[in-house]
N, C-alpha and C positions, 0 to 999 in steps of 0.2 A: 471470502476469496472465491474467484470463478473455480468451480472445478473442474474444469477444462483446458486451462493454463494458469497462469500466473499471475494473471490481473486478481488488482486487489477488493476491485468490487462483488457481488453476486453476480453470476452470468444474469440473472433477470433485469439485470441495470449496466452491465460490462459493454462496453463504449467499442470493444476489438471486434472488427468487420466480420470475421469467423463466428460472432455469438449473437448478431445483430438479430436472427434470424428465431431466436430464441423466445417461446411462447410459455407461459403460463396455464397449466391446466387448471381449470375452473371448477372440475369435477372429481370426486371421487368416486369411484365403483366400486360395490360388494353386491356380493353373490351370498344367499340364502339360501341352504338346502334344508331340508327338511329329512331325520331318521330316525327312526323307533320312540319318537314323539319329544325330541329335541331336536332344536333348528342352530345351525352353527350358519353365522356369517363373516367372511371372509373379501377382506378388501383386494383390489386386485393393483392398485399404485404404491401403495404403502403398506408395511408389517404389521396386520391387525386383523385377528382371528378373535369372535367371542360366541358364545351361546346363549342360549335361554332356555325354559319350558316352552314359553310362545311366542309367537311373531310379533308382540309388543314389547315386551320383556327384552327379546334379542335385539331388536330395534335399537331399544333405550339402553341396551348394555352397548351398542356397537357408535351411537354416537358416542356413549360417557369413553369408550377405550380410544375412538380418534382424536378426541379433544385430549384427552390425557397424554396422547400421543404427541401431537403437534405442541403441545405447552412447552416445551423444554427445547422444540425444534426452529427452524427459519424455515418457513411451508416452500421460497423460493426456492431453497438449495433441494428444495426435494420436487423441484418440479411445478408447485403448486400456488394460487394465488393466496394470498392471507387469509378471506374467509371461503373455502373451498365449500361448495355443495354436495352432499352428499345422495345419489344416485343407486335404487337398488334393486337390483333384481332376484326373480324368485324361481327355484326350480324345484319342480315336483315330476314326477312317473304319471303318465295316462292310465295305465292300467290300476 
């Protein structure tokens, strides 16, 4: 069902001139911090927070919790196209 009315398709295929306008994102973002030598990444479209020891580990941790994520989900109702790419960025302190 749209959830934006009452049409009974996904807004991502909803035919009512109000949703026509409706775009799929293609991309997921997460953000990578790094503190006291754990890196926590944090997606910014969807509810998904994991860690690691290191920026491979959190990597591999934070695709296996989006996939786990979206298996149970319809990626359109949440905005997203079926196989979403995932996009990450990394922050650290200069000093």
């Amino acid at each position: 069902m749209c959830a934006d009315c009452t049409a009974s398709a996904p807004s991502s295929v909803c035919r009512i001139p109000c949703h026509a306008d409706t775009v799929l994102r293609p991309t997921i973002h997460a953000v990578v911090s790094e503190s006291e030598g754990v890196h926590v990444a944090e997606c910014l479209e969807v509810a998904v927070v994991t860690q690691g020891q290191s920026l491979d580990e959190t990597l591999s941790n934070l695709r296996r919790a989006i996939g786990l994520f979206l298996a149970d989900e319809d990626p359109a109702e949440l905005g997203l196209v079926t196989n979403p790419r995932l996009a990450v960025s990394f922050e650290t302190t200069v000093s």
